[in-house]
C-alpha positions in Angstrom: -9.0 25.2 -18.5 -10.8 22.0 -17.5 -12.3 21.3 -14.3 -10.7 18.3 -12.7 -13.3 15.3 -11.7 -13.8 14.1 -8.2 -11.3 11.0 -9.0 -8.6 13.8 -10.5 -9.0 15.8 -7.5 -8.3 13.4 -4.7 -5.4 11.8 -6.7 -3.9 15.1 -7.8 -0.3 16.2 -7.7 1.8 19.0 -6.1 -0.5 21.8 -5.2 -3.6 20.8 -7.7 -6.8 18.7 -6.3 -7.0 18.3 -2.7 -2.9 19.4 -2.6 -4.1 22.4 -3.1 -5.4 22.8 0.3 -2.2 21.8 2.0 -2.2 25.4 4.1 -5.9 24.6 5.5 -6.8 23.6 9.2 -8.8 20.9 7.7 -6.2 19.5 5.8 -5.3 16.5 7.6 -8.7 14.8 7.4 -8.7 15.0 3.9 -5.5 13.1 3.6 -6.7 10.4 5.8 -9.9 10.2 3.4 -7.1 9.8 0.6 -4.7 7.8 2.3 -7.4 5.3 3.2 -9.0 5.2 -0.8 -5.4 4.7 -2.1 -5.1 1.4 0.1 -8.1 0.3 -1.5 -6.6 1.5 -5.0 -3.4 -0.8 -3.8 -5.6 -3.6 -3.9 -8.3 -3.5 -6.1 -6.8 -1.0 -8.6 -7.5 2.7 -9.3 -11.1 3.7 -8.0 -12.0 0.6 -9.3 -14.1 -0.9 -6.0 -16.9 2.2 -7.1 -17.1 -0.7 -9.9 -17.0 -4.1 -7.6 -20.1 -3.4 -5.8 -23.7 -2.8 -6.7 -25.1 0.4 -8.8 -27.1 2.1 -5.3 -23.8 1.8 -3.3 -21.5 2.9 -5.9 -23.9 6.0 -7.0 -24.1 7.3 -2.8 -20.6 7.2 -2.7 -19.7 9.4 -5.3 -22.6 11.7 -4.1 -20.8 11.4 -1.0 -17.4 12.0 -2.9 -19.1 15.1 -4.8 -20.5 16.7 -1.8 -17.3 16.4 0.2 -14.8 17.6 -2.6 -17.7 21.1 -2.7 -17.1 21.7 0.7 -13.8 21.3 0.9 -13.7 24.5 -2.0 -16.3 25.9 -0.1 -14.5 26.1 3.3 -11.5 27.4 1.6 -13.0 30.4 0.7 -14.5 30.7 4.3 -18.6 30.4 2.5 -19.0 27.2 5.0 -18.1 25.3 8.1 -14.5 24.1 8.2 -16.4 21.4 10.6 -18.5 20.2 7.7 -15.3 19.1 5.9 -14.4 17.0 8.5 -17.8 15.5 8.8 -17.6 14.9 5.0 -14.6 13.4 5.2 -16.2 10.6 7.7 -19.3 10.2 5.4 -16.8 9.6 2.7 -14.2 7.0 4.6 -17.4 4.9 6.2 -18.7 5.0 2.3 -14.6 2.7 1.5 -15.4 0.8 4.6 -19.1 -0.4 3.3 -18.0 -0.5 -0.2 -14.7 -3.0 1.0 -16.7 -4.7 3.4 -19.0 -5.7 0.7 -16.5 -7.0 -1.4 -15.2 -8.9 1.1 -18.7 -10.8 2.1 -19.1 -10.9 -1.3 -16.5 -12.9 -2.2 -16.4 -10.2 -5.5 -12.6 -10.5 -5.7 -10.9 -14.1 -5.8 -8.2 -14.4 -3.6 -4.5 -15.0 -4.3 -3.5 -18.2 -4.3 -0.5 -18.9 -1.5 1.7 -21.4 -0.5 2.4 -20.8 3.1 5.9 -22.1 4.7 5.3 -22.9 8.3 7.7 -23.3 11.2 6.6 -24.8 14.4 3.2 -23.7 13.9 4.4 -20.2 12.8 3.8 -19.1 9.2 7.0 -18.0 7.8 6.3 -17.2 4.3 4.0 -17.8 0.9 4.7 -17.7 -2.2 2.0 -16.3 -4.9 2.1 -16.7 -8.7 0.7 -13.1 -9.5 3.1 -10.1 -8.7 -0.2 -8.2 -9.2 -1.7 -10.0 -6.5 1.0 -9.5 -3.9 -0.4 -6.1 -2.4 -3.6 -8.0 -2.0 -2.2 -11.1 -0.3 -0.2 -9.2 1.8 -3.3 -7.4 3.1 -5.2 -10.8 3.1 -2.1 -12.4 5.3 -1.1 -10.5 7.2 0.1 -12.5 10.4 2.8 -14.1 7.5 6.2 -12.3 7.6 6.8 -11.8 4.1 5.0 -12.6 1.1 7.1 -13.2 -2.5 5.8 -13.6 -5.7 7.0 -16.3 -8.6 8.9 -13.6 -9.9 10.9 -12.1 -6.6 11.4 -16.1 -6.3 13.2 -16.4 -9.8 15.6 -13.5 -9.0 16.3 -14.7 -5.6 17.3 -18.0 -7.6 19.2 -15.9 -10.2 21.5 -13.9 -8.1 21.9 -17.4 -6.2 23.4 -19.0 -9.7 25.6 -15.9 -10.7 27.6 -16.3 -7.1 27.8 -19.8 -7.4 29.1 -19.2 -11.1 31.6 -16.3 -9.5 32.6 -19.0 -7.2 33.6 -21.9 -9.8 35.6 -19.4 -12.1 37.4 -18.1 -9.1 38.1 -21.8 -8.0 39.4 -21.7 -11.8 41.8 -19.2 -10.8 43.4 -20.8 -8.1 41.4 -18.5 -5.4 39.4 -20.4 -2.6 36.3 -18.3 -2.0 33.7 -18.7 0.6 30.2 -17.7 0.8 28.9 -17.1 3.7 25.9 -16.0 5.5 25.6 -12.3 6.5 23.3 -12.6 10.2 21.7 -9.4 11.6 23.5 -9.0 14.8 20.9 -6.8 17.2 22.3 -3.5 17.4 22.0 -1.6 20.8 22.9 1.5 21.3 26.3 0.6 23.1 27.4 -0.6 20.0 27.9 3.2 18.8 29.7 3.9 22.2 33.1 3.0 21.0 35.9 4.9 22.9 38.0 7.5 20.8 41.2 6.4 20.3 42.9 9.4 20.4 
């Protein structure tokens, strides 16, 4: 059977790579190591920010990443420290924090282009071109409400035709529909206090 590599393991499924470990004190550090690198996947795609900065950087991490996934198997089978796995686990997360902050100063990655709606000096939303992009803008923006992309935009428009198109043939038929708006209404918790009528 093949050994997983360090990317496998800390992107493994049910009860292989790092899921494996699920039953261990130490587990919860490891899944904010792996909760933190999959944001970074979200973003810059799988593992793929090891790439975006320079050679030196890229190599300590995954000695970092190495050393960490060792002692996790160590500690497991009680030959080490169950502290070290924690401090790993820190070495490891400050390694994504460098490695992002880098990109960032860098300017590696261009930024989505947005069109951003404001309201009396409140942004409401933007509007990207790149689905692929909308993850990253909505990391990028985030004091916008929402964020839609070209495409989200088009089926919005879409579904926007077909009930206009429901209405006219219904019109056809002598019916006199009428769209209207559906508003939240704020929902407190007297509104579930009705009175049982019987």
């Amino acid at each position: 059977m093949r050994r997983l590599t360090d990317r496998e393991f800390f992107i493994a499924r049910e009860f292989v790579g790092y899921k494996a470990y699920v039953n261990e004190p130490f587990y919860n550090c490891i899944e904010d190591y792996v909760k933190m690198q999959h944001d970074l996947d979200m973003l810059y795609g799988e593992y793929a920010i090891e790439d975006l900065v320079d050679g030196e950087m890229s190599d300590r991490f995954k000695k970092a990443l190495y050393k960490f996934r060792v002692t996790i198997e160590m500690a497991s089978h009680g030959q080490r420290e169950r502290d070290e796995v924690v401090k790993r686990a820190e070495i490891c997360m400050r390694g994504l924090k460098a490695m992002k902050k880098y990109v960032q100063e860098n300017n590696i990655v261009d930024k989505p282009n947005i069109l951003i709606y404001e309201q009396d000096g409140k942004k409401i939303f933007g509007i990207i071109e790149r689905v692929d992009d909308l993850r990253m803008a909505k990391e990028l923006y985030k004091g916008i409400e929402a964020i839609y992309s070209l495409d989200e935009i088009y089926l919005m428009m879409s579904d926007y035709k077909s009930a206009h198109q429901l209405k006219k043939e219904l019109n056809k038929s002598g019916h006199d529909p009428i769209i209207k708006d559906i508003k939240n209404k704020e929902v407190k918790e007297d509104y579930f206090n009705d009175e049982i009528p019987f």
